[in-house]
PDB file of N, CA, C, O and CB in Angstrom:
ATOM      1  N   UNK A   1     -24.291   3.385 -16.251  1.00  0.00           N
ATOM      2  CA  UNK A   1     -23.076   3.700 -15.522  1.00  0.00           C
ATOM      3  C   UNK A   1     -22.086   2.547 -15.715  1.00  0.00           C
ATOM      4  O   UNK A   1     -22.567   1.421 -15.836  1.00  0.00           O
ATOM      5  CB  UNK A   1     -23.374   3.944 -14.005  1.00  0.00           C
ATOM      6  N   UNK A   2     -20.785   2.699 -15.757  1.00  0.00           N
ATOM      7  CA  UNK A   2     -20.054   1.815 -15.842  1.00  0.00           C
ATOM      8  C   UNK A   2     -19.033   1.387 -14.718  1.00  0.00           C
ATOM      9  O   UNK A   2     -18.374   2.167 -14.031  1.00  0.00           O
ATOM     10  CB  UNK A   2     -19.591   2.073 -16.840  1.00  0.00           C
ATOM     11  N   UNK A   3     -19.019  -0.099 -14.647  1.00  0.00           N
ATOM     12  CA  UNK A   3     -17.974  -0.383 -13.534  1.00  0.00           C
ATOM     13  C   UNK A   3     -16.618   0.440 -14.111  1.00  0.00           C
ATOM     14  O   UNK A   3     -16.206   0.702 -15.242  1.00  0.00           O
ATOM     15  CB  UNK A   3     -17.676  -2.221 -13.314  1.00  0.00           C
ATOM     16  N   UNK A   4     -16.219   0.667 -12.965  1.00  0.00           N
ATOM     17  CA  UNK A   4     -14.443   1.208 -13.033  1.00  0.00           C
ATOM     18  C   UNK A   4     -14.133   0.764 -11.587  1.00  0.00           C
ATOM     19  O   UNK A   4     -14.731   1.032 -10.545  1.00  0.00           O
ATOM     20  CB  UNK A   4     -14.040   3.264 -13.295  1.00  0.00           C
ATOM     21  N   UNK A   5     -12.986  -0.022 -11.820  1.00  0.00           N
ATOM     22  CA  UNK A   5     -11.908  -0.958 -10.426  1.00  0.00           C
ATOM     23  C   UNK A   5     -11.464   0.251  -9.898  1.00  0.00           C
ATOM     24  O   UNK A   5     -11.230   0.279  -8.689  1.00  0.00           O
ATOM     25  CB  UNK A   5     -10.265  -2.173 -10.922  1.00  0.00           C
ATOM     26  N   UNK A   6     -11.296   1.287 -10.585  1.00  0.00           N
ATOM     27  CA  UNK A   6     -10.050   2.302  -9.774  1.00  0.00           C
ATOM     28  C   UNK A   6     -11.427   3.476  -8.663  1.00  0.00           C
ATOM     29  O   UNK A   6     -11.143   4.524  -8.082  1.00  0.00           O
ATOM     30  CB  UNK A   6      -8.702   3.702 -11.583  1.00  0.00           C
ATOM     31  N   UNK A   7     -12.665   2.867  -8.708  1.00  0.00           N
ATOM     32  CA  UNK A   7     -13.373   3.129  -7.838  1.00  0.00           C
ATOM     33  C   UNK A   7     -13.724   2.917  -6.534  1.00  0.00           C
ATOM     34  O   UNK A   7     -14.447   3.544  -5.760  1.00  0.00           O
ATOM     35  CB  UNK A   7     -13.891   3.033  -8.191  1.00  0.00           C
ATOM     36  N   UNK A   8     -12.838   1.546  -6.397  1.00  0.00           N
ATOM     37  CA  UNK A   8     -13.050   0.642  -5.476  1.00  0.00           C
ATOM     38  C   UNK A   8     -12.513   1.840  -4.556  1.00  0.00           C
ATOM     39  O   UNK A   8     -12.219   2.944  -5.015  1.00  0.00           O
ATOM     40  CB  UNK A   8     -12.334  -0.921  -5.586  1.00  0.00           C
ATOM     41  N   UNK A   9     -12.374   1.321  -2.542  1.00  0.00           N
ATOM     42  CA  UNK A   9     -11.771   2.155  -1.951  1.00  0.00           C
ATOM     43  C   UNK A   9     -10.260   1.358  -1.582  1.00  0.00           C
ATOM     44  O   UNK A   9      -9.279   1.870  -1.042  1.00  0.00           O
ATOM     45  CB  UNK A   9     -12.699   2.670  -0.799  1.00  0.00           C
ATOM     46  N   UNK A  10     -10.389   0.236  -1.961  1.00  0.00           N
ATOM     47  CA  UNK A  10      -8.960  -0.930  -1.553  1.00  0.00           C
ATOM     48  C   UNK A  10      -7.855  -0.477  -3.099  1.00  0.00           C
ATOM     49  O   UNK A  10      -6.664  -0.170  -3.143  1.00  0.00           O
ATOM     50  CB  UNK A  10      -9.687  -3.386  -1.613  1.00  0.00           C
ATOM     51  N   UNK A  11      -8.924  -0.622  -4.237  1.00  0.00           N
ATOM     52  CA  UNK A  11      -7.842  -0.408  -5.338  1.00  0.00           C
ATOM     53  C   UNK A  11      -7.083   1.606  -4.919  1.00  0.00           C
ATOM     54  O   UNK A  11      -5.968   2.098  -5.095  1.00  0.00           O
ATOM     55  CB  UNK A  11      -8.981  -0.625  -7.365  1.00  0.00           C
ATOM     56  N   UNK A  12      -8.221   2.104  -4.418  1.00  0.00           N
ATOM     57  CA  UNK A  12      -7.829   3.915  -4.508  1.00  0.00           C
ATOM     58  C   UNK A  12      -6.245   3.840  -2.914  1.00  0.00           C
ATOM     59  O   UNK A  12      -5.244   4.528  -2.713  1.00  0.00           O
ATOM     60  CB  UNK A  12     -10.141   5.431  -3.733  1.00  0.00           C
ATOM     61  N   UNK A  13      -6.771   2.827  -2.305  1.00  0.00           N
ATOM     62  CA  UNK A  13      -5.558   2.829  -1.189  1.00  0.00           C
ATOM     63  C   UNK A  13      -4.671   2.076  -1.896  1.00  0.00           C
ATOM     64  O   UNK A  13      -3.653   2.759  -1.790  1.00  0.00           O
ATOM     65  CB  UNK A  13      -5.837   2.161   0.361  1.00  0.00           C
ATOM     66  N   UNK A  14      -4.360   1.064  -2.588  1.00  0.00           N
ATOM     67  CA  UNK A  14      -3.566   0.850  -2.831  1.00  0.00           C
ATOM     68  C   UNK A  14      -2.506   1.804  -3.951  1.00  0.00           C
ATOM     69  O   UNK A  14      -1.276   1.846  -3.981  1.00  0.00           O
ATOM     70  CB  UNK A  14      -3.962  -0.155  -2.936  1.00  0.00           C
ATOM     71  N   UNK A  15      -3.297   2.356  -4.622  1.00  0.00           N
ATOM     72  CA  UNK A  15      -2.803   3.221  -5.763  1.00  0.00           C
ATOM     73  C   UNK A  15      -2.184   4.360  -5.024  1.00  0.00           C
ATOM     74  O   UNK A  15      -1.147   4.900  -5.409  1.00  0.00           O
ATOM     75  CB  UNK A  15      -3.987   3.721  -6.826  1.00  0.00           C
ATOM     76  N   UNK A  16      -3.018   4.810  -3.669  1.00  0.00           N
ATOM     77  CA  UNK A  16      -2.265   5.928  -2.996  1.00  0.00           C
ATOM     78  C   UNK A  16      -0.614   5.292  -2.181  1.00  0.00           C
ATOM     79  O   UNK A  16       0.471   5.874  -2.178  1.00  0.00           O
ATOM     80  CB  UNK A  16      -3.510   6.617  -1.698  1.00  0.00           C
ATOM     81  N   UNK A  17      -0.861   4.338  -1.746  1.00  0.00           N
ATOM     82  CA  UNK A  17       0.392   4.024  -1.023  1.00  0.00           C
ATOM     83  C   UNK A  17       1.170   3.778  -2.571  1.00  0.00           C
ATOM     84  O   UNK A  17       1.733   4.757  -3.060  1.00  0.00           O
ATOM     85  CB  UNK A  17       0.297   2.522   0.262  1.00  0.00           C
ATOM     86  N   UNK A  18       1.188   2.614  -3.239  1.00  0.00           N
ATOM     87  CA  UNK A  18       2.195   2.882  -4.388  1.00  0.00           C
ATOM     88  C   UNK A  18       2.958   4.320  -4.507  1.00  0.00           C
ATOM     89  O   UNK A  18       4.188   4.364  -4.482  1.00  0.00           O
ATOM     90  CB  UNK A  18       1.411   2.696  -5.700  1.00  0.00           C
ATOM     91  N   UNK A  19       2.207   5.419  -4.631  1.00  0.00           N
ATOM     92  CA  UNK A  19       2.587   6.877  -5.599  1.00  0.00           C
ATOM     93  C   UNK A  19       3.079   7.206  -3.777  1.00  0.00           C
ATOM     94  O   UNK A  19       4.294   7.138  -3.593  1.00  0.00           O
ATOM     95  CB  UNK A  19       0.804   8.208  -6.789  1.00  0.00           C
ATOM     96  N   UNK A  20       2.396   7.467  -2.784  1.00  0.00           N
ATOM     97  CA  UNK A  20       3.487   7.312  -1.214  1.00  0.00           C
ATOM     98  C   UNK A  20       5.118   6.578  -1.659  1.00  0.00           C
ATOM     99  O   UNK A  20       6.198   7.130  -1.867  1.00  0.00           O
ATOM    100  CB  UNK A  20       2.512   5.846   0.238  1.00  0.00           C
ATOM    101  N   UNK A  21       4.804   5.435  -1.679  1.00  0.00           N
ATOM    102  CA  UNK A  21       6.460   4.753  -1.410  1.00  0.00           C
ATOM    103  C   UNK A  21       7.156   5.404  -2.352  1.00  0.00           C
ATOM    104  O   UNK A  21       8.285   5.670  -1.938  1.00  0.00           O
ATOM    105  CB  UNK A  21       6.751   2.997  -1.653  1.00  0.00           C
ATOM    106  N   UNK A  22       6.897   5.878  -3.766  1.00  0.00           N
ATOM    107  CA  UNK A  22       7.498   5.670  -4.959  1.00  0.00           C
ATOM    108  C   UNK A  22       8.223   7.086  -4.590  1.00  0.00           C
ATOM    109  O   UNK A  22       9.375   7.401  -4.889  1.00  0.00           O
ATOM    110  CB  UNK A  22       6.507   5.419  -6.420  1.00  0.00           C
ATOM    111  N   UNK A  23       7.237   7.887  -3.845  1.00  0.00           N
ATOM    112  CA  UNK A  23       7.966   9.339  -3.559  1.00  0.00           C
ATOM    113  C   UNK A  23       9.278   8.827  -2.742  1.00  0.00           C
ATOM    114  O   UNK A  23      10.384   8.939  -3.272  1.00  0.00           O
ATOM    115  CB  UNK A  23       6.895  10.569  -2.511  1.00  0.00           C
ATOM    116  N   UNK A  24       9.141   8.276  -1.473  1.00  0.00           N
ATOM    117  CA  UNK A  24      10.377   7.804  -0.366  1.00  0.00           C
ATOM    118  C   UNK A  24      11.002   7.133  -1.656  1.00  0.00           C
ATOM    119  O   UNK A  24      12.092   6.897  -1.134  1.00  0.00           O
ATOM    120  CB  UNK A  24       9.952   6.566   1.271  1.00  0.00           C
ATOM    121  N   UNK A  25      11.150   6.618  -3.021  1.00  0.00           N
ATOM    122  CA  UNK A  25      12.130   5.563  -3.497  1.00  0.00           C
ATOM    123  C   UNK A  25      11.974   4.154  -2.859  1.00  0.00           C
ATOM    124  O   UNK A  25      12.937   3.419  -2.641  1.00  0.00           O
ATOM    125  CB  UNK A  25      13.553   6.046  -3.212  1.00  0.00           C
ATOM    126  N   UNK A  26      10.495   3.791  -2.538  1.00  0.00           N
ATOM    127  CA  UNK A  26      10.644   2.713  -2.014  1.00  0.00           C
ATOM    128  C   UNK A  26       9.739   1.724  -2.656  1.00  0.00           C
ATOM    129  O   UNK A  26       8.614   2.216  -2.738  1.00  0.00           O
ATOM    130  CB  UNK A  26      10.514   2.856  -0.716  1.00  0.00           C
ATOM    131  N   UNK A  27       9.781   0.763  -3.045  1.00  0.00           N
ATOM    132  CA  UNK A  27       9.041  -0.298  -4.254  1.00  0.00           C
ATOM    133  C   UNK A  27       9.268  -1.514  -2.945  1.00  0.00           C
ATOM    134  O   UNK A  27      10.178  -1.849  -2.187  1.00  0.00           O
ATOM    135  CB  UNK A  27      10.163  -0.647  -6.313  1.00  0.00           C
ATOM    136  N   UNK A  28       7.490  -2.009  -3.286  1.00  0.00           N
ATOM    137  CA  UNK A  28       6.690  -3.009  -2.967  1.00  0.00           C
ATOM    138  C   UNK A  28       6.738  -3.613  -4.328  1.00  0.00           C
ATOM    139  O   UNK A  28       6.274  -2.941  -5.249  1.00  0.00           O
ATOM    140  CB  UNK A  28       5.304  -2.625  -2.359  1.00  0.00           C
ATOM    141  N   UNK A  29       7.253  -4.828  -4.589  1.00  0.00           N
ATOM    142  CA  UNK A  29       7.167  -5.593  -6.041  1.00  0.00           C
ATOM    143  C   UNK A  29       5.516  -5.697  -6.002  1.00  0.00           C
ATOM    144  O   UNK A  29       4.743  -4.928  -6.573  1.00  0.00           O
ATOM    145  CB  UNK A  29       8.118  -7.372  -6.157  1.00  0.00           C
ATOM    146  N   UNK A  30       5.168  -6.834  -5.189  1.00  0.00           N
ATOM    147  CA  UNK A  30       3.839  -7.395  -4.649  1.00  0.00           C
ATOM    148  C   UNK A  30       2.983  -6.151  -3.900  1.00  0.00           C
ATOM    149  O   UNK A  30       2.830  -6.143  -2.679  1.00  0.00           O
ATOM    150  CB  UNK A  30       4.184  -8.697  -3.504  1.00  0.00           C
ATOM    151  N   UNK A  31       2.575  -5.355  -4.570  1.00  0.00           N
ATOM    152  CA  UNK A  31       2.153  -4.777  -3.750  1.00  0.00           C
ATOM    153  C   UNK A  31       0.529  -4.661  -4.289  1.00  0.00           C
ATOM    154  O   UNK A  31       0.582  -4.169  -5.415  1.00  0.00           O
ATOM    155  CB  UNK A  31       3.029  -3.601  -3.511  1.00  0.00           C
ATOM    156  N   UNK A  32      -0.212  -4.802  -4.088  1.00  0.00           N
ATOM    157  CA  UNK A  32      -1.796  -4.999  -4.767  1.00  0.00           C
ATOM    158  C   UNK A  32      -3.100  -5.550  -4.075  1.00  0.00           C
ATOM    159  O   UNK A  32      -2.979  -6.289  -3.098  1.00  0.00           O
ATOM    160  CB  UNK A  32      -1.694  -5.969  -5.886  1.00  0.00           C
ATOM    161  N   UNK A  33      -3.901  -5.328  -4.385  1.00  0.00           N
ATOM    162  CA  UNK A  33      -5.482  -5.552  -4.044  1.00  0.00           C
ATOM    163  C   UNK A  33      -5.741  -7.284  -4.063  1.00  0.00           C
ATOM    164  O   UNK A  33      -5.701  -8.027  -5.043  1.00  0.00           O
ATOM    165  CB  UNK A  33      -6.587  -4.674  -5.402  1.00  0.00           C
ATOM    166  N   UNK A  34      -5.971  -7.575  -2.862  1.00  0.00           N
ATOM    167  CA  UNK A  34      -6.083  -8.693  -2.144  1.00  0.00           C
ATOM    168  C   UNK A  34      -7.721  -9.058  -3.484  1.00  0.00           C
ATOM    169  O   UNK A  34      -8.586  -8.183  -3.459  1.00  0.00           O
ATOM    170  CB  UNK A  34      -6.286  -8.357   0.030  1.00  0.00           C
ATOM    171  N   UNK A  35      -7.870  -9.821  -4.106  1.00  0.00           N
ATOM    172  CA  UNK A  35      -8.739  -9.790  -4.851  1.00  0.00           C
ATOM    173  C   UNK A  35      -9.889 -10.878  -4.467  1.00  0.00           C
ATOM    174  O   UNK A  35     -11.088 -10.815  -4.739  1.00  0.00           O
ATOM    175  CB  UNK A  35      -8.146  -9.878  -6.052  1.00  0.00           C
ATOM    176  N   UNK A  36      -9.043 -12.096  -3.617  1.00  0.00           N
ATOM    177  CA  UNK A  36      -9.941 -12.939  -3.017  1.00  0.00           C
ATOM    178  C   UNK A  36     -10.420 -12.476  -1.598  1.00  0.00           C
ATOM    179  O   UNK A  36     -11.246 -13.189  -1.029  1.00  0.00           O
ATOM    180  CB  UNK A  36      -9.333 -14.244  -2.966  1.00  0.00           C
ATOM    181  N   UNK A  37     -10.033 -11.500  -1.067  1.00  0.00           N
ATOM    182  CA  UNK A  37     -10.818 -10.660  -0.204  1.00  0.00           C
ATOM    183  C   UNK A  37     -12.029  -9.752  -0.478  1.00  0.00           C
ATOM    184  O   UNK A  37     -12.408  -9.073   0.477  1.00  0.00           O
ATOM    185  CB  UNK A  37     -10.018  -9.940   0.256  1.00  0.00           C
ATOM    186  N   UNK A  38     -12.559  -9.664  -1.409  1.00  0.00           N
ATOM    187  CA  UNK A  38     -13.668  -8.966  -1.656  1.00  0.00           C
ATOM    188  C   UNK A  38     -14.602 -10.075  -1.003  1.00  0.00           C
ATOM    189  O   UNK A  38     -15.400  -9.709  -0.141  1.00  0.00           O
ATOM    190  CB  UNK A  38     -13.899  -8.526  -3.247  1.00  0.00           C
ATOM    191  N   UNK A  39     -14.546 -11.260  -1.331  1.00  0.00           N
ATOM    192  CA  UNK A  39     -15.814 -12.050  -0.586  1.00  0.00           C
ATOM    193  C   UNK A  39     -16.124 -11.892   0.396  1.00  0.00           C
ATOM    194  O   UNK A  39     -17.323 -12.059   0.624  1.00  0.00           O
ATOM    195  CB  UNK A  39     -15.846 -13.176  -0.435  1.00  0.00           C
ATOM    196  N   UNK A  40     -15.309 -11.526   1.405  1.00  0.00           N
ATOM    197  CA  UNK A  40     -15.520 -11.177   2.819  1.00  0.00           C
ATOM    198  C   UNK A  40     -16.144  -9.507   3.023  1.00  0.00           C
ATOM    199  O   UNK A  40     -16.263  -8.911   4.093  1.00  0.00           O
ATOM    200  CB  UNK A  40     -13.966 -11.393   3.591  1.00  0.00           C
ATOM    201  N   UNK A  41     -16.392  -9.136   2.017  1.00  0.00           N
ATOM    202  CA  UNK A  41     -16.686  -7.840   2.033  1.00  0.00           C
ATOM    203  C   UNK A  41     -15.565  -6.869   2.949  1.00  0.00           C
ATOM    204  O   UNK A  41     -16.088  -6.092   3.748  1.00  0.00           O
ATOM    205  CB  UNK A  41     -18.142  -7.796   2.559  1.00  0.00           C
ATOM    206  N   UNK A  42     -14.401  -6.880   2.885  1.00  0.00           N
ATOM    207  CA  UNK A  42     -13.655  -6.527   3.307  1.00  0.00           C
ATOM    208  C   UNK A  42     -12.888  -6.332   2.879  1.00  0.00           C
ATOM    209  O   UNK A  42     -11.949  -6.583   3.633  1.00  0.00           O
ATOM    210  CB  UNK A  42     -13.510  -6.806   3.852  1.00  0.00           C
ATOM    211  N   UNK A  43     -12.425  -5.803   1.544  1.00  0.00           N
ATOM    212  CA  UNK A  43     -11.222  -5.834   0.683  1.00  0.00           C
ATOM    213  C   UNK A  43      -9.794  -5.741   1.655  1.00  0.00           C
ATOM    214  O   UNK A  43      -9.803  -5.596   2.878  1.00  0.00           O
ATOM    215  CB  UNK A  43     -11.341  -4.505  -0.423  1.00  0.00           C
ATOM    216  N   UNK A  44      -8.614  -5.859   0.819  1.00  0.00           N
ATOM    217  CA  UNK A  44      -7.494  -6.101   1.699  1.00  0.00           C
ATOM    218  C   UNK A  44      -6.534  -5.643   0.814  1.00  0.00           C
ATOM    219  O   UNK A  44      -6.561  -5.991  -0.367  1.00  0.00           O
ATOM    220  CB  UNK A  44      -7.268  -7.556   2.243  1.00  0.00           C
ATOM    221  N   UNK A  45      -5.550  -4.778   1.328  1.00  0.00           N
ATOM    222  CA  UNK A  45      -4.249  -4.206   0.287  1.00  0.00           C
ATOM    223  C   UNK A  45      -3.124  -5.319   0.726  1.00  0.00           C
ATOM    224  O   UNK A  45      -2.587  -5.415   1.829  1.00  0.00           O
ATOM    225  CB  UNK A  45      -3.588  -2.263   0.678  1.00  0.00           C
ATOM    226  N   UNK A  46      -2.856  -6.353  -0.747  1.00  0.00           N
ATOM    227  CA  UNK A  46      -1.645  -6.986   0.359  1.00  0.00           C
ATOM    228  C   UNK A  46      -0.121  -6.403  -0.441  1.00  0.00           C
ATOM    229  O   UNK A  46       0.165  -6.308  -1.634  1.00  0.00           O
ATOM    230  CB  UNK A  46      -1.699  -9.208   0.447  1.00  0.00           C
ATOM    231  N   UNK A  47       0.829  -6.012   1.088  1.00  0.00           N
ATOM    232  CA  UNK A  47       1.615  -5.564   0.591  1.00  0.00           C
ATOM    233  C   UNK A  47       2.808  -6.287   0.360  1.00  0.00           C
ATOM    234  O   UNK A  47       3.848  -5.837  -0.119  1.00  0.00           O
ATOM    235  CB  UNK A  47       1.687  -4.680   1.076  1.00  0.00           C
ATOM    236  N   UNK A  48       2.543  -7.630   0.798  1.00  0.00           N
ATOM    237  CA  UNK A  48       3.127  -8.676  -0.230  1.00  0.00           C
ATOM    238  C   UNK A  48       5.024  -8.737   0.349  1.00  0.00           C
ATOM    239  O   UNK A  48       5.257  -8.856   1.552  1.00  0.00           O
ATOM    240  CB  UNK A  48       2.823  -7.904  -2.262  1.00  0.00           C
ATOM    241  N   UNK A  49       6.175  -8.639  -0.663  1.00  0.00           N
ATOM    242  CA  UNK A  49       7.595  -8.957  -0.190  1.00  0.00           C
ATOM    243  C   UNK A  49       8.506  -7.536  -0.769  1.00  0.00           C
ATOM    244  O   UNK A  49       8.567  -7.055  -1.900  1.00  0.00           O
ATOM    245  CB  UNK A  49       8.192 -10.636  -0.954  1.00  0.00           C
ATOM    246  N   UNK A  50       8.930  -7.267   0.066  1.00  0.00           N
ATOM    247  CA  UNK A  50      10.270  -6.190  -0.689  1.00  0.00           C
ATOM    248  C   UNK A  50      11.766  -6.592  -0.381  1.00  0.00           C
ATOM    249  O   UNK A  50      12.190  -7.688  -0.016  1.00  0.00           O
ATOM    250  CB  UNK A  50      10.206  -4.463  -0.033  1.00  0.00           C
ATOM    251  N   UNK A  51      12.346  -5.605  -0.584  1.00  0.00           N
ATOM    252  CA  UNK A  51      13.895  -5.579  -0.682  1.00  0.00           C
ATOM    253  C   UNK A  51      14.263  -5.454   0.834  1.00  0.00           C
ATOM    254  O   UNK A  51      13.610  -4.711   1.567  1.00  0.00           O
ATOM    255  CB  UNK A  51      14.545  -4.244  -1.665  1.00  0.00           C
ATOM    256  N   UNK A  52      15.344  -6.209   1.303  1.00  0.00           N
ATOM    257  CA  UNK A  52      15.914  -5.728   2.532  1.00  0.00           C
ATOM    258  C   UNK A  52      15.696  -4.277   2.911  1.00  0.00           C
ATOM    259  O   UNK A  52      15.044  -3.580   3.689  1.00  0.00           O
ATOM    260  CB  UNK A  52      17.288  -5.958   2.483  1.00  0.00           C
ATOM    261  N   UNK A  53      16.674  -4.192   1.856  1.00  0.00           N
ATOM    262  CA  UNK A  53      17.004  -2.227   1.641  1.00  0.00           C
ATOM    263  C   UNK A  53      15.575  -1.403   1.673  1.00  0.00           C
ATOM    264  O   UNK A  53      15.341  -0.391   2.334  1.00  0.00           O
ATOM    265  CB  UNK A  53      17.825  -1.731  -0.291  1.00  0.00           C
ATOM    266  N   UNK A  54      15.129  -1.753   1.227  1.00  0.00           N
ATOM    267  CA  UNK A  54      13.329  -0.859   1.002  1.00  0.00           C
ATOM    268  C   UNK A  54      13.113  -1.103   2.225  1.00  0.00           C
ATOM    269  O   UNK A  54      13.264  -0.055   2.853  1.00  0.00           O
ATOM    270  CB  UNK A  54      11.819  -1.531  -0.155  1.00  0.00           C
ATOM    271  N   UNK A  55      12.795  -2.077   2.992  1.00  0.00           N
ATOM    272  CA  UNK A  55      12.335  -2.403   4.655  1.00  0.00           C
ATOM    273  C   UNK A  55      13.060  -1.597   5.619  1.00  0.00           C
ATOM    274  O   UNK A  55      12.513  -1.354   6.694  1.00  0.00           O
ATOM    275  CB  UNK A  55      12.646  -3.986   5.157  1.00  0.00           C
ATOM    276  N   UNK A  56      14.622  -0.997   5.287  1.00  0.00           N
ATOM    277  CA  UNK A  56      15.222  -0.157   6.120  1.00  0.00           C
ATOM    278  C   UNK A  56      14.827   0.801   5.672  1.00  0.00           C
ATOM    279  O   UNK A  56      14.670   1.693   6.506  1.00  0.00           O
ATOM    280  CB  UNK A  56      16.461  -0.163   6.308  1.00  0.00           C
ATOM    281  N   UNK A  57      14.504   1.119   4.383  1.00  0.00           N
ATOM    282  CA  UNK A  57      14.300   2.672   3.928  1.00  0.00           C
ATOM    283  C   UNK A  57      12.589   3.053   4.471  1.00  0.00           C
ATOM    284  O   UNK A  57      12.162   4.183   4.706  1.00  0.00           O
ATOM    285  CB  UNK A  57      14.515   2.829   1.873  1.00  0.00           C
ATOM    286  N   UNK A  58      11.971   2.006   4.555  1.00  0.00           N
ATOM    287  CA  UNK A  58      10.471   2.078   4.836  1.00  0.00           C
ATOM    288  C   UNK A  58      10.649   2.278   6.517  1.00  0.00           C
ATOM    289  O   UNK A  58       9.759   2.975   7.006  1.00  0.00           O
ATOM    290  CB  UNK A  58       9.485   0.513   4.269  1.00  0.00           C
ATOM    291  N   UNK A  59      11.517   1.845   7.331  1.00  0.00           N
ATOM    292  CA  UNK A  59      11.394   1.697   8.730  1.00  0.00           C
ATOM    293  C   UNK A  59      12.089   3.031   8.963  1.00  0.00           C
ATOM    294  O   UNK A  59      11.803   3.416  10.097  1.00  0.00           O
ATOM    295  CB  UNK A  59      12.056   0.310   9.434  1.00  0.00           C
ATOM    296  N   UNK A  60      13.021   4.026   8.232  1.00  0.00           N
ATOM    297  CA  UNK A  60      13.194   5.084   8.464  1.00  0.00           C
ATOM    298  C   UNK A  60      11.875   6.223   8.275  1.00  0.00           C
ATOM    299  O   UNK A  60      11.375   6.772   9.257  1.00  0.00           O
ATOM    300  CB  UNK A  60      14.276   5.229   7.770  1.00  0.00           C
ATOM    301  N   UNK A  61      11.495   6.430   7.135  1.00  0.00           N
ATOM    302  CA  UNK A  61      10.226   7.144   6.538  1.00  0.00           C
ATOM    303  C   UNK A  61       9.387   7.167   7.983  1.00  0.00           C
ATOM    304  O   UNK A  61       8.890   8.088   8.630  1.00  0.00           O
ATOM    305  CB  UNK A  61       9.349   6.177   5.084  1.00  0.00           C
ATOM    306  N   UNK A  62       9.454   5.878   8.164  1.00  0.00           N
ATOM    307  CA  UNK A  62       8.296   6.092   9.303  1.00  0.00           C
ATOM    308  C   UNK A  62       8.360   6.676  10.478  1.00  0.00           C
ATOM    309  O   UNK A  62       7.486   7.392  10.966  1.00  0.00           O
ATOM    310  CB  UNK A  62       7.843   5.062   9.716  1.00  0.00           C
ATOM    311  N   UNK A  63       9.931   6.235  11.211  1.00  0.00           N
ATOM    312  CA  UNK A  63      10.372   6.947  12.285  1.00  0.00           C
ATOM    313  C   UNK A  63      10.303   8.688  12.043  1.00  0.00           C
ATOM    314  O   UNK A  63       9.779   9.525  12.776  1.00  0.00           O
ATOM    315  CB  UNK A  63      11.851   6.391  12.550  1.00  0.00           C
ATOM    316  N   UNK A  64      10.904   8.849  10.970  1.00  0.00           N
ATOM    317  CA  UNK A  64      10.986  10.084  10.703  1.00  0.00           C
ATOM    318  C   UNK A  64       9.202  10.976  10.916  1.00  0.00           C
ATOM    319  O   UNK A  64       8.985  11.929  11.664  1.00  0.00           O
ATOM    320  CB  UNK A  64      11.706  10.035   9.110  1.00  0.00           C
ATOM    321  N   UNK A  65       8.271  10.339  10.086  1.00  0.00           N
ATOM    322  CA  UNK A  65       7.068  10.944  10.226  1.00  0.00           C
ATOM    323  C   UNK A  65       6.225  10.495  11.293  1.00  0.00           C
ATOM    324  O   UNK A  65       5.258  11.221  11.524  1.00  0.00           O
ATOM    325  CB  UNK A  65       6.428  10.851   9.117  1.00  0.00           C
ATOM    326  N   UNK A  66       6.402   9.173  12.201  1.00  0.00           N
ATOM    327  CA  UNK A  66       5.677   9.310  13.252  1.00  0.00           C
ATOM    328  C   UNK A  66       5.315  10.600  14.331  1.00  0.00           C
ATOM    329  O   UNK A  66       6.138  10.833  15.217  1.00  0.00           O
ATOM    330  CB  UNK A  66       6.165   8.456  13.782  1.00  0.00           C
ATOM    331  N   UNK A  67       4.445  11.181  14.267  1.00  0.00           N
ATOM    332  CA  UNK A  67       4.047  12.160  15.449  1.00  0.00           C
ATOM    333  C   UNK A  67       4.416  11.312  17.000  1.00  0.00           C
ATOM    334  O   UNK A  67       4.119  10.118  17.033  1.00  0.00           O
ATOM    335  CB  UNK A  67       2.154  12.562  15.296  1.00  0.00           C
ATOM    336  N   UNK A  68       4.894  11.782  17.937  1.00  0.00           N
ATOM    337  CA  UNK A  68       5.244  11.320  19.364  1.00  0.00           C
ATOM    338  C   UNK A  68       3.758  11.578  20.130  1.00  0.00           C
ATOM    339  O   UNK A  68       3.041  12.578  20.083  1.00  0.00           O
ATOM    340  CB  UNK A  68       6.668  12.311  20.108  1.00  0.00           C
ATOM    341  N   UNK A  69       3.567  10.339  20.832  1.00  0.00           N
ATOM    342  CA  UNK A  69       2.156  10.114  21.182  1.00  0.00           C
ATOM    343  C   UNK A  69       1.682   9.520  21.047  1.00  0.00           C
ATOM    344  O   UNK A  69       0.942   8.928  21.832  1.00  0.00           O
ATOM    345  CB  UNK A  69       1.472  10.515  21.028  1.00  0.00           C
ATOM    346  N   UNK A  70       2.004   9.233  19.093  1.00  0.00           N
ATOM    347  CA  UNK A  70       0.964   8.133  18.332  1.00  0.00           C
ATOM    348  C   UNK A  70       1.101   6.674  18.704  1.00  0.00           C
ATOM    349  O   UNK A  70       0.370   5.833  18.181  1.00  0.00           O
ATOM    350  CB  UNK A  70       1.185   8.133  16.728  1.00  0.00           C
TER     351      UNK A  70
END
């Protein structure tokens, strides 16, 4: 059997949020698999620095899809 990274469940979340934002038009430069977090057995998606503009466009997306309650 062969290793494959895109098996991991940190690399498969990160790959899902990427193809998420990219739909909203919204880019994480830094956006990637915390790699010195595997030691902790805890992998980690870090989502690292964006654009002003992306942080307003990301803080809308969300308002918009938050369910009331949550």
């Amino acid at each position: 059997m062969t290793w494959n990274p895109d098996d991991l469940p940190a690399v498969r979340a990160e790959q899902a949020l990427r193809a998420a934002l990219a739909t909203a038009g919204i880019t994480f430069p830094s956006l990637g698999v915390d790699v010195a977090s595997f030691a902790s057995g805890a992998p980690l998606v870090s989502l690292g620095r964006l654009r002003a503009e992306d942080a307003e466009r990301l803080a809308e997306v969300i308002r918009r899809g938050a369910a009331p309650g949550l």
